[in-house]
N, C-alpha and C positions, 0 to 999 in steps of 0.2 A: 587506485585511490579508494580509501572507503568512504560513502553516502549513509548517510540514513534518510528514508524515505517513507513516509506517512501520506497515504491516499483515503479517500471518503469516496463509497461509494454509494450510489441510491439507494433510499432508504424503503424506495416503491418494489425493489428487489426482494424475494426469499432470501435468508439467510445462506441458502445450499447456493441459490444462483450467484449470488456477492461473490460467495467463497468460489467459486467454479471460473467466473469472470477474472477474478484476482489471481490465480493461480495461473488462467491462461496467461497473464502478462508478466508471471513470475518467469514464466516461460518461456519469454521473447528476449527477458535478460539476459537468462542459460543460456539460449540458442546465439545470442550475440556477444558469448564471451565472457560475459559477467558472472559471478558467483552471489549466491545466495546466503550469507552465515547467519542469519538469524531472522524471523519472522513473527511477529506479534499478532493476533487480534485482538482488538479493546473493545467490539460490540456495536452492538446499534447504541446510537446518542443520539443528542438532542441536536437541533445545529442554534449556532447564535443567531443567524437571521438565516430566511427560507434562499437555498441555491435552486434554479430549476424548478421550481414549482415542490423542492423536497422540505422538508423541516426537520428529518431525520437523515442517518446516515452511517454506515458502516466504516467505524476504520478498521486500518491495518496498516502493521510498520515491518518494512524489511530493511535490514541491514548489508550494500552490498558493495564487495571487490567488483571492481568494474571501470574500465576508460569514461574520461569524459563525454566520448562520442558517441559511447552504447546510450544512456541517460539521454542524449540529446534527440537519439531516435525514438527511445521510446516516450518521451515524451508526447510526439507527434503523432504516434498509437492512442495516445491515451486521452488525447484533445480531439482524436474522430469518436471516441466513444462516449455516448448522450448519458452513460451510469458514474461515468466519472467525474463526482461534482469538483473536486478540488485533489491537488498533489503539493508534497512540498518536500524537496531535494536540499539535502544540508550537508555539506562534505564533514568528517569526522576524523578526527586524530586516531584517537583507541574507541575499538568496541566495548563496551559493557555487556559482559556476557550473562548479564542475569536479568529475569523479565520486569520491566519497569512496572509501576504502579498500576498502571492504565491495564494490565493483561485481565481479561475474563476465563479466569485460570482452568474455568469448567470447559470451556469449547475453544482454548489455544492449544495446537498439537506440537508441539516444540517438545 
């Protein structure tokens, strides 16, 4: 099935550590089966109200082939970790294989 998946991560993080953090869980989807076909950064932003004590926040979108049940574990990865303010899991028909609005086209490696 494919998801699309949009995470926020602490904004009290380096940019190197987000990206490092994010990558390790990109990680646990490959290793559970799941496929990665496309990855977004959209940057540090603002948040609409403060999560965590953060007022900013790193996102990133991956797009991924993957069982319900891969998603459901790692879900439960990503709610023991204190940098991950918010996720949000969307199942998707067709991918859009071109980088949405949101990319920060200087520091997205796609």
């Amino acid at each position: 099935m494919l998801y699309e998946n949009v995470f926020i991560l602490s904004g009290q993080l380096t940019e190197k550590s987000a990206t490092e953090k994010f990558d390790q869980f990109k990680k646990v989807i490959e290793e559970s089966g799941g496929k990665i076909l496309k990855k977004e950064f959209w940057g540090l932003r603002d948040l609409a109200y403060k999560i965590k004590k953060n007022s900013k926040g790193y996102y990133y979108m991956i797009n991924t082939d993957c069982k319900p049940e891969v998603l459901n574990g790692f879900h439960v990865k990503l709610k023991q970790d204190e940098n991950f303010l918010r996720f949000l899991n969307f199942k998707i028909k067709v991918l859009n294989k071109e980088d949405s609005s949101l990319v920060d086209s200087k520091k997205n490696d796609n």
